[in-house]
PyMOL CGO cylinders between C-alpha atoms (Angstrom):
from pymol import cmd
from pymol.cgo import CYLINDER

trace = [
    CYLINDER, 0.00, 0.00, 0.00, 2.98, 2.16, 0.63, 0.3, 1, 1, 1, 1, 1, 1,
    CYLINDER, 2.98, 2.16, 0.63, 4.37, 2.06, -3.25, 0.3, 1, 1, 1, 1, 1, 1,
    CYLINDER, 4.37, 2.06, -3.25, 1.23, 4.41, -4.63, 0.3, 1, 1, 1, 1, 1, 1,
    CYLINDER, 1.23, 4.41, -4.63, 1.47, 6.82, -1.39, 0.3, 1, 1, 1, 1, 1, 1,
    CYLINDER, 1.47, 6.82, -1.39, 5.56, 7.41, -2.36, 0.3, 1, 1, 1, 1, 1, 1,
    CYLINDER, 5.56, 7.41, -2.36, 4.76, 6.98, -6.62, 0.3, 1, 1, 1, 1, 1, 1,
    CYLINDER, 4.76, 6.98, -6.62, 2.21, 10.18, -5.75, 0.3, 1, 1, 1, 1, 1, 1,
    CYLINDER, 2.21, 10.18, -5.75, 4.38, 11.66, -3.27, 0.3, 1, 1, 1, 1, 1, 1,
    CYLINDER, 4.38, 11.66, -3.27, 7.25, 11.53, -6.01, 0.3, 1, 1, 1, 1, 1, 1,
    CYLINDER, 7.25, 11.53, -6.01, 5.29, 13.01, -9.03, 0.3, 1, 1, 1, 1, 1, 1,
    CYLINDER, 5.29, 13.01, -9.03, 4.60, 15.71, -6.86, 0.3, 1, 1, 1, 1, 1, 1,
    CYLINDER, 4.60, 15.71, -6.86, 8.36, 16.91, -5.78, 0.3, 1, 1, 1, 1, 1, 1,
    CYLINDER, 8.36, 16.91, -5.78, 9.04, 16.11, -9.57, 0.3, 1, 1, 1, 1, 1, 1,
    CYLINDER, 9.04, 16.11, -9.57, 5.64, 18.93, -10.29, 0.3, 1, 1, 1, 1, 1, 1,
    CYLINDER, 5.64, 18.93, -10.29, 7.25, 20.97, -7.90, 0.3, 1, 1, 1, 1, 1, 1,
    CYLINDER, 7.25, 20.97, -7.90, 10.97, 20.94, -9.13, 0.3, 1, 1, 1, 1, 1, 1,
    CYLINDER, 10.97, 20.94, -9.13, 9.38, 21.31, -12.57, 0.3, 1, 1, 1, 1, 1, 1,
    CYLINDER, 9.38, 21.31, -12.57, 7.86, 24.81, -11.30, 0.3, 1, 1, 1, 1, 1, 1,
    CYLINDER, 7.86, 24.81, -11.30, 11.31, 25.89, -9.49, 0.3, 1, 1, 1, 1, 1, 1,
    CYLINDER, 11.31, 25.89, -9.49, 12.84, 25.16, -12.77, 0.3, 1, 1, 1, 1, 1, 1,
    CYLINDER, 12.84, 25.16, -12.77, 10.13, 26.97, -14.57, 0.3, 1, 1, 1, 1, 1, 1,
    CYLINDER, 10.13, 26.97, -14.57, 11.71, 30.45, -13.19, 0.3, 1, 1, 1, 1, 1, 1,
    CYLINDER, 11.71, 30.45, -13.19, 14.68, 29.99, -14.62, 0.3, 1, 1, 1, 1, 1, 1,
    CYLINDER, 14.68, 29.99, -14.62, 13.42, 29.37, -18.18, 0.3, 1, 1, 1, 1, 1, 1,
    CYLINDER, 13.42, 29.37, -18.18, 11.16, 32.67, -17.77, 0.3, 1, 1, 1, 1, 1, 1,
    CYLINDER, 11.16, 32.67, -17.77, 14.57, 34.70, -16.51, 0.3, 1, 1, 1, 1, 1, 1,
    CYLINDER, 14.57, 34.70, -16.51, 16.09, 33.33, -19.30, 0.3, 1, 1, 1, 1, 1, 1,
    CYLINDER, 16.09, 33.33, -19.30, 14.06, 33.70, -22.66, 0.3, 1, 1, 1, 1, 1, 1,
    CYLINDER, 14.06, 33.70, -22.66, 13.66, 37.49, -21.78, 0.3, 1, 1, 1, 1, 1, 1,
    CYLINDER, 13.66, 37.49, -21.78, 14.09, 39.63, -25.22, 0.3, 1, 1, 1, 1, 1, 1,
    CYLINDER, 14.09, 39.63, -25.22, 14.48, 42.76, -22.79, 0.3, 1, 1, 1, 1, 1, 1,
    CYLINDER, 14.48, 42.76, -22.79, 14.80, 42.46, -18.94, 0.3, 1, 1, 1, 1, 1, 1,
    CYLINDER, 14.80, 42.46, -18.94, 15.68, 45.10, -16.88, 0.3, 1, 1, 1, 1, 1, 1,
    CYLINDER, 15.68, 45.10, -16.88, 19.44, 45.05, -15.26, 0.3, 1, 1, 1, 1, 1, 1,
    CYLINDER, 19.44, 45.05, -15.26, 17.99, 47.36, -11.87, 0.3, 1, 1, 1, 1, 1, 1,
    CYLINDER, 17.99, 47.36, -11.87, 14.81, 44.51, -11.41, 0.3, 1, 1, 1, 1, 1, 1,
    CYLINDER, 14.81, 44.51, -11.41, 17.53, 41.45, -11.97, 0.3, 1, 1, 1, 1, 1, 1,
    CYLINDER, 17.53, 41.45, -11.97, 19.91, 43.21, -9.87, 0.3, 1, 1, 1, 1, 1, 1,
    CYLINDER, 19.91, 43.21, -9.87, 17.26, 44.41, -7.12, 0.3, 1, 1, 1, 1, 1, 1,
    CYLINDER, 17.26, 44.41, -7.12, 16.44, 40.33, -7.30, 0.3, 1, 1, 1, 1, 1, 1,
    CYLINDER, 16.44, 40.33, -7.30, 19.74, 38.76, -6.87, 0.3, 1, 1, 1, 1, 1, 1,
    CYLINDER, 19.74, 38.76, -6.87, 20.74, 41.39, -3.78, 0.3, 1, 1, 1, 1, 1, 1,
    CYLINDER, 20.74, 41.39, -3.78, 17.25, 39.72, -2.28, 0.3, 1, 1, 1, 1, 1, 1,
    CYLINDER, 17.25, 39.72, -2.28, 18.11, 36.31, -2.98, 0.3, 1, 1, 1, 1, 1, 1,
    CYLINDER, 18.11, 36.31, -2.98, 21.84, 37.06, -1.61, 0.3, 1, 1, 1, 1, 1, 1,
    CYLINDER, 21.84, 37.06, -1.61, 20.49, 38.67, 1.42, 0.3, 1, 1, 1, 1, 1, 1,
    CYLINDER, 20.49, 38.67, 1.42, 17.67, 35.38, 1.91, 0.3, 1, 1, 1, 1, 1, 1,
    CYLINDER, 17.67, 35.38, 1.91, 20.69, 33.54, 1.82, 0.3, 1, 1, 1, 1, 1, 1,
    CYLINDER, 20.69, 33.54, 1.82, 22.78, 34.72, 3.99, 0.3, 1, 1, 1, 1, 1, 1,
    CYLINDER, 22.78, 34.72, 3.99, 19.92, 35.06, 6.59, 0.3, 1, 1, 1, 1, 1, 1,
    CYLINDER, 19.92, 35.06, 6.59, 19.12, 31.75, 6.60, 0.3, 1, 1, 1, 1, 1, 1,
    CYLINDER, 19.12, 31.75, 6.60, 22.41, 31.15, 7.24, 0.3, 1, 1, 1, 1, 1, 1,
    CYLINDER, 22.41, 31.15, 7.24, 22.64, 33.50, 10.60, 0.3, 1, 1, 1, 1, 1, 1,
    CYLINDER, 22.64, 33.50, 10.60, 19.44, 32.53, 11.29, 0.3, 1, 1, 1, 1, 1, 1,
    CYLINDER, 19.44, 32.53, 11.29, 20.85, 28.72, 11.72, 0.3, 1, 1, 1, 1, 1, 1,
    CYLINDER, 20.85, 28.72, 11.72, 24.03, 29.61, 12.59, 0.3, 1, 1, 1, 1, 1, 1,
    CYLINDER, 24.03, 29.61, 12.59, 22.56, 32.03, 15.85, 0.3, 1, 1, 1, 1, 1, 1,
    CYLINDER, 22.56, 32.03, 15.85, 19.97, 29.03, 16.89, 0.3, 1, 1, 1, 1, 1, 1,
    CYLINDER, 19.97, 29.03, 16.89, 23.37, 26.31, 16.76, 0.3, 1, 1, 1, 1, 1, 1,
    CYLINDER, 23.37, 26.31, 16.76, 25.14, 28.71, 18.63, 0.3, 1, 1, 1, 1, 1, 1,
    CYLINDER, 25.14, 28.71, 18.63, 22.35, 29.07, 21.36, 0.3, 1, 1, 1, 1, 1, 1,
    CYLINDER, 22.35, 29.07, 21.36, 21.75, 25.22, 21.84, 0.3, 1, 1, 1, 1, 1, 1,
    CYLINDER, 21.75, 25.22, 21.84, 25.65, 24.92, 22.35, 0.3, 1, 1, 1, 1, 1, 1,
    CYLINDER, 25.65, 24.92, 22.35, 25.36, 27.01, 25.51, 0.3, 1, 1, 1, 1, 1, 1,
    CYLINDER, 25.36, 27.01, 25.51, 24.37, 24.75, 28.77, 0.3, 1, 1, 1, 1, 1, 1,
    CYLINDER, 24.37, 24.75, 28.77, 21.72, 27.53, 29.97, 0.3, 1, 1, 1, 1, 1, 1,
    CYLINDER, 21.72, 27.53, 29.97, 19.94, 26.60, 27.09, 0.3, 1, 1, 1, 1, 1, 1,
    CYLINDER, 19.94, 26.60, 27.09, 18.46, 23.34, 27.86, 0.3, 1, 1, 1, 1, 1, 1,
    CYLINDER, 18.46, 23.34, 27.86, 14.80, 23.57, 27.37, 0.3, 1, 1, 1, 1, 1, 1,
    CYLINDER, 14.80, 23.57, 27.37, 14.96, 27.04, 26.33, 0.3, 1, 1, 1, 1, 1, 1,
    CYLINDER, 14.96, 27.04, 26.33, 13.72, 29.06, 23.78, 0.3, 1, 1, 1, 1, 1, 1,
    CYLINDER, 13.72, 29.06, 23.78, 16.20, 30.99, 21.53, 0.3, 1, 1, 1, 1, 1, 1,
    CYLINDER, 16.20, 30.99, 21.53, 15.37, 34.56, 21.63, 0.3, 1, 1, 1, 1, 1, 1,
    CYLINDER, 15.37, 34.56, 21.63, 18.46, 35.60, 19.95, 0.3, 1, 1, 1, 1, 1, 1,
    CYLINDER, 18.46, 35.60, 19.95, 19.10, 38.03, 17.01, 0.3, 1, 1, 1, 1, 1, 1,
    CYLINDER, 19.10, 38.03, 17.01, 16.34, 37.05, 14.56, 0.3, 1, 1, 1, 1, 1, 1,
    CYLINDER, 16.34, 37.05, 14.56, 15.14, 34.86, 16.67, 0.3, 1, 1, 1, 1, 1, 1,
    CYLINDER, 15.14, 34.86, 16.67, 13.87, 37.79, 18.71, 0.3, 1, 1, 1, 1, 1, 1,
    CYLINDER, 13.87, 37.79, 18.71, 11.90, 38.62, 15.96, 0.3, 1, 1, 1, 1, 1, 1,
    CYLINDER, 11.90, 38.62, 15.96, 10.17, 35.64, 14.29, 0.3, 1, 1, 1, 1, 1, 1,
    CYLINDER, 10.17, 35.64, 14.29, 9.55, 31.77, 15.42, 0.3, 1, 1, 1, 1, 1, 1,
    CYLINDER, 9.55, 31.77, 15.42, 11.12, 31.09, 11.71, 0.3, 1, 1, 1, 1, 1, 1,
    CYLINDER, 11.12, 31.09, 11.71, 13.83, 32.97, 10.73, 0.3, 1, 1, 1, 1, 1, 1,
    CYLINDER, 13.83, 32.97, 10.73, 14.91, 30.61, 8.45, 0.3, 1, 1, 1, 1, 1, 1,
    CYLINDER, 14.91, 30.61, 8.45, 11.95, 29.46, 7.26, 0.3, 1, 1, 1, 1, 1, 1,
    CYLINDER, 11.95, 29.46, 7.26, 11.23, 33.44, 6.05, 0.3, 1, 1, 1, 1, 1, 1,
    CYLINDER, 11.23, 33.44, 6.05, 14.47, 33.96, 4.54, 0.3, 1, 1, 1, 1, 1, 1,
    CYLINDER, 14.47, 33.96, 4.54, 13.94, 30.39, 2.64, 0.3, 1, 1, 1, 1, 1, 1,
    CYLINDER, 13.94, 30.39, 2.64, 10.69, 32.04, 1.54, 0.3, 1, 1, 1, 1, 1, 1,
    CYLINDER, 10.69, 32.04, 1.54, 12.22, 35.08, 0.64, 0.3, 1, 1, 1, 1, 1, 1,
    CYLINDER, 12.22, 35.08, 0.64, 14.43, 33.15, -1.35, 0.3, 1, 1, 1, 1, 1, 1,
    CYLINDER, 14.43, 33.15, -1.35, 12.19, 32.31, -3.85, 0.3, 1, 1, 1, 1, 1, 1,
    CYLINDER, 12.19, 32.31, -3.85, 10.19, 35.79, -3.90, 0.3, 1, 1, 1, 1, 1, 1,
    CYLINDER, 10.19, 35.79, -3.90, 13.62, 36.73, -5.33, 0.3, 1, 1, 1, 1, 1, 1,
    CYLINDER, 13.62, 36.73, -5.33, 13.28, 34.55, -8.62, 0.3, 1, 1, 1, 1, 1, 1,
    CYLINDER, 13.28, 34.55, -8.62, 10.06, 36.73, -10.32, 0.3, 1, 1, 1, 1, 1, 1,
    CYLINDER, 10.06, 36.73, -10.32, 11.69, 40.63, -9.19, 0.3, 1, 1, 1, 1, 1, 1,
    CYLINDER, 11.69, 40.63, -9.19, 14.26, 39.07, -10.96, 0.3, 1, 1, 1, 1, 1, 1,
    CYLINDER, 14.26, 39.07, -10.96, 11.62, 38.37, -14.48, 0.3, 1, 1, 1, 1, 1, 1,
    CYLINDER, 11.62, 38.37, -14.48, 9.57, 41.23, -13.93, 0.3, 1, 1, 1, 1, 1, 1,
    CYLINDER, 9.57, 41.23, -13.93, 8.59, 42.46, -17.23, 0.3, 1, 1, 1, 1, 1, 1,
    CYLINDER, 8.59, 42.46, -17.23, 8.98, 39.04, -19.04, 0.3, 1, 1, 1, 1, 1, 1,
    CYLINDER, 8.98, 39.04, -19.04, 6.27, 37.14, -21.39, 0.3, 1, 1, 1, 1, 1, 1,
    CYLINDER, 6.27, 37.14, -21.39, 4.49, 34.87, -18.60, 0.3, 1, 1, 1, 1, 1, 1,
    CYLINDER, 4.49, 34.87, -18.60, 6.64, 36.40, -15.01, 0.3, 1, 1, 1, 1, 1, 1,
    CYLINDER, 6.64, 36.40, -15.01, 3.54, 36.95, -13.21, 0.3, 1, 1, 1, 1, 1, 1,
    CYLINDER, 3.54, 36.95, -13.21, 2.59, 33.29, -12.79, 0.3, 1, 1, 1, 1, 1, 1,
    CYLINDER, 2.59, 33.29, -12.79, 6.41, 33.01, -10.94, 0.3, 1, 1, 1, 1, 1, 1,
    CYLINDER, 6.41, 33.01, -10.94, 4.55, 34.81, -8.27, 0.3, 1, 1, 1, 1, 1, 1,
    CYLINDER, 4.55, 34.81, -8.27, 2.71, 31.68, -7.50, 0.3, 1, 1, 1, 1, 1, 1,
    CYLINDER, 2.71, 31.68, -7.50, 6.09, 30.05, -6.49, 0.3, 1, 1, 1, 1, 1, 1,
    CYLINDER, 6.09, 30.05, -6.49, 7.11, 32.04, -3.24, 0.3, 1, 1, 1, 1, 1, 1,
    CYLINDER, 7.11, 32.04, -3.24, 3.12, 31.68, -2.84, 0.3, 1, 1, 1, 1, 1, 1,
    CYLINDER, 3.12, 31.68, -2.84, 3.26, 28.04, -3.05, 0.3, 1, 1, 1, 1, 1, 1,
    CYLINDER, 3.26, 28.04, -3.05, 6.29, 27.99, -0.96, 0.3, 1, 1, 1, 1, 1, 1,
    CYLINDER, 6.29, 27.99, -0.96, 4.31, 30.09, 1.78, 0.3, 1, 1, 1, 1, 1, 1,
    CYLINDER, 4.31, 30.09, 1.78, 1.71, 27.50, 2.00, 0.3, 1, 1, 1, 1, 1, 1,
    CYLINDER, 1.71, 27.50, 2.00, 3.54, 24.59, 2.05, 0.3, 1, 1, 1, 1, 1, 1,
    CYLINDER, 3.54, 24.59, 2.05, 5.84, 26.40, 5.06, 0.3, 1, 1, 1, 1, 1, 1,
    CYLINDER, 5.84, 26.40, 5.06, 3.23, 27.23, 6.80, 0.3, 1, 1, 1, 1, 1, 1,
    CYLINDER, 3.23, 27.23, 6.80, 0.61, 24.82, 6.34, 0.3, 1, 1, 1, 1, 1, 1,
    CYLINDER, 0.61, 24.82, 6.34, 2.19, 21.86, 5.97, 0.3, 1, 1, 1, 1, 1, 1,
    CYLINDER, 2.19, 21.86, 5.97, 5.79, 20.67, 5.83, 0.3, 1, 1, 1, 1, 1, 1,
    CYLINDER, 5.79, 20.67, 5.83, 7.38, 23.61, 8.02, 0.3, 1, 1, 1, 1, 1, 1,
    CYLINDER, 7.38, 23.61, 8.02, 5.82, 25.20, 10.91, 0.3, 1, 1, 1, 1, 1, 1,
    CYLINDER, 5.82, 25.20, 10.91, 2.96, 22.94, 12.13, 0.3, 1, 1, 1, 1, 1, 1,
    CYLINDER, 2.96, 22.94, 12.13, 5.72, 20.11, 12.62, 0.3, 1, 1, 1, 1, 1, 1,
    CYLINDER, 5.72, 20.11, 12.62, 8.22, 22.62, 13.78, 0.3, 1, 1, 1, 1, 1, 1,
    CYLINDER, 8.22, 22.62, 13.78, 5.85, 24.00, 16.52, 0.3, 1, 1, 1, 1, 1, 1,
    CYLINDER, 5.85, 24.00, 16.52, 4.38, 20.88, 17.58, 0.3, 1, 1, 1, 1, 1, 1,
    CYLINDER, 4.38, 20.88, 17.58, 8.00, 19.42, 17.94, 0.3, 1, 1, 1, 1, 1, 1,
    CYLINDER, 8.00, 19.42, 17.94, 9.10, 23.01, 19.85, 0.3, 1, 1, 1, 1, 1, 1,
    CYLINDER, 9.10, 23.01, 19.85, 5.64, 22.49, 22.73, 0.3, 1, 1, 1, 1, 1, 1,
    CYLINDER, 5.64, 22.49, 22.73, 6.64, 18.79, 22.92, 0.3, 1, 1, 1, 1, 1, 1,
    CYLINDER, 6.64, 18.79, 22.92, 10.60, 19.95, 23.70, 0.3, 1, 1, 1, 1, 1, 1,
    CYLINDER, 10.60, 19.95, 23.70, 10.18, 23.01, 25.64, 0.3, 1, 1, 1, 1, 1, 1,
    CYLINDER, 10.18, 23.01, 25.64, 6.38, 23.40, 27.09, 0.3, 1, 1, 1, 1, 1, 1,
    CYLINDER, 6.38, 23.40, 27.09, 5.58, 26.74, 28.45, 0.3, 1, 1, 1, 1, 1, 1,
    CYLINDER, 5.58, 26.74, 28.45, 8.93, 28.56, 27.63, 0.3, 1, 1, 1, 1, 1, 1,
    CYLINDER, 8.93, 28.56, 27.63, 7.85, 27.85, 23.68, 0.3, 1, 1, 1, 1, 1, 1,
    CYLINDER, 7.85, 27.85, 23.68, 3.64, 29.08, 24.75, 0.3, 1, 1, 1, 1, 1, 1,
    CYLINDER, 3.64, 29.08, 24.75, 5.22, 31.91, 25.77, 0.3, 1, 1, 1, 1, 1, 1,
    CYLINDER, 5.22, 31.91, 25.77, 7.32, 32.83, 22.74, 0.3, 1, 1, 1, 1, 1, 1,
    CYLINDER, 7.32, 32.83, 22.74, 4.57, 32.04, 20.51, 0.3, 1, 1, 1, 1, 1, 1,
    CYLINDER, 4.57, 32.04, 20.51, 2.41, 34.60, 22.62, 0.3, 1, 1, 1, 1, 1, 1,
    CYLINDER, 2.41, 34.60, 22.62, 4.83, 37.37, 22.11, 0.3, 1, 1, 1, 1, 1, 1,
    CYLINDER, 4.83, 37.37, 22.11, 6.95, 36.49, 18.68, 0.3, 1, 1, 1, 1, 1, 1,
    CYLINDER, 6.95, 36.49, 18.68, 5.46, 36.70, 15.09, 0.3, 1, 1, 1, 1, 1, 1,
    CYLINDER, 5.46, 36.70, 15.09, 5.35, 32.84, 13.66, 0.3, 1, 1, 1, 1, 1, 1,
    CYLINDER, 5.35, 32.84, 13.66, 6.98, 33.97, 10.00, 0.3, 1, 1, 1, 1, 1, 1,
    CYLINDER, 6.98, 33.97, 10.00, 7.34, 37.60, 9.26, 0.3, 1, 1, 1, 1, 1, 1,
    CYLINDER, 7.34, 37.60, 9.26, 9.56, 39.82, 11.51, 0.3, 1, 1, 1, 1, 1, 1,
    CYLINDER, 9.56, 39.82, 11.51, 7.99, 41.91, 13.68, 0.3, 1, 1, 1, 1, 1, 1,
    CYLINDER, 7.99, 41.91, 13.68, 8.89, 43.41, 16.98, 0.3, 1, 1, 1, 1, 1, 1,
    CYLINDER, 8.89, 43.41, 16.98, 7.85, 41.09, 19.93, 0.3, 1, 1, 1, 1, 1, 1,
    CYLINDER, 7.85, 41.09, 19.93, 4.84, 41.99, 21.97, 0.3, 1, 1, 1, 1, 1, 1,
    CYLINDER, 4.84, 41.99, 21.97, 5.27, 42.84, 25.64, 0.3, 1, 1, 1, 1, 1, 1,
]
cmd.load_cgo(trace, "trace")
């Protein structure tokens, strides 16, 4: 019963990589893209990057410290959002249609950071993250989700 559950699960990362793909096909059969918009686009995705990167790199450094032990990090961007990391993945891919703006068919590239929103926070990312997070660290993490935005940066509540 398993093999049709993975065969489906499979065609749908394949869908999926298809659509990544997609982006770069758009980017690339532009007659006349604009340098700024491509530019504006790759500083995004560099900057996405990078804070991802901080993102996990302030959370390892956190859990290395023995005070942390079921504790919350409420570090750097941590302070700011539940999912750093999952935002600046996100961000990642809003990066890919700035980058096409103005090409035949770039609007529907919007639907991948859209896609990538949903699936984040509806199904593969958060709900298991925060589940996992309640299970591990009980009212410390009730508390953080009271007073810290779940995705997009914001200033904590008091």
């Amino acid at each position: 019963k398993a093999q049709p559950v993975f065969l489906v699960f499979f065609w749908g990362q394949a869908l999926l990589a298809w659509g990544f793909a997609l982006t770069f096909w758009v980017v690339g059969e532009q007659d006349q893209f604009a340098p700024p918009l491509v530019l504006l686009g790759v500083v995004v995705g560099l900057l996405a990057i990078a804070g991802e990167a901080l993102a996990d790199k302030q959370l390892a450094d956190f859990k290395k410290r023995p005070d942390s032990k079921g504790k919350t990090c409420r570090e750097g961007f941590w302070r700011y959002s539940r999912h750093p990391n999952y935002f600046c993945e996100w961000l990642h891919w809003v990066s890919y249609p700035v980058m096409a703006i103005g090409a035949p068919y770039a609007g529907w590239l919007w639907l991948l950071p859209l896609a990538m929103f949903v699936f984040l926070w509806f199904a593969t990312g958060i709900p298991y993250t925060e589940k996992q997070a309640l299970k591990s660290r009980g009212d410390d993490y009730r508390d953080y989700q009271r007073t810290t935005s779940a995705f997009f940066p914001w200033r904590p509540k008091s």
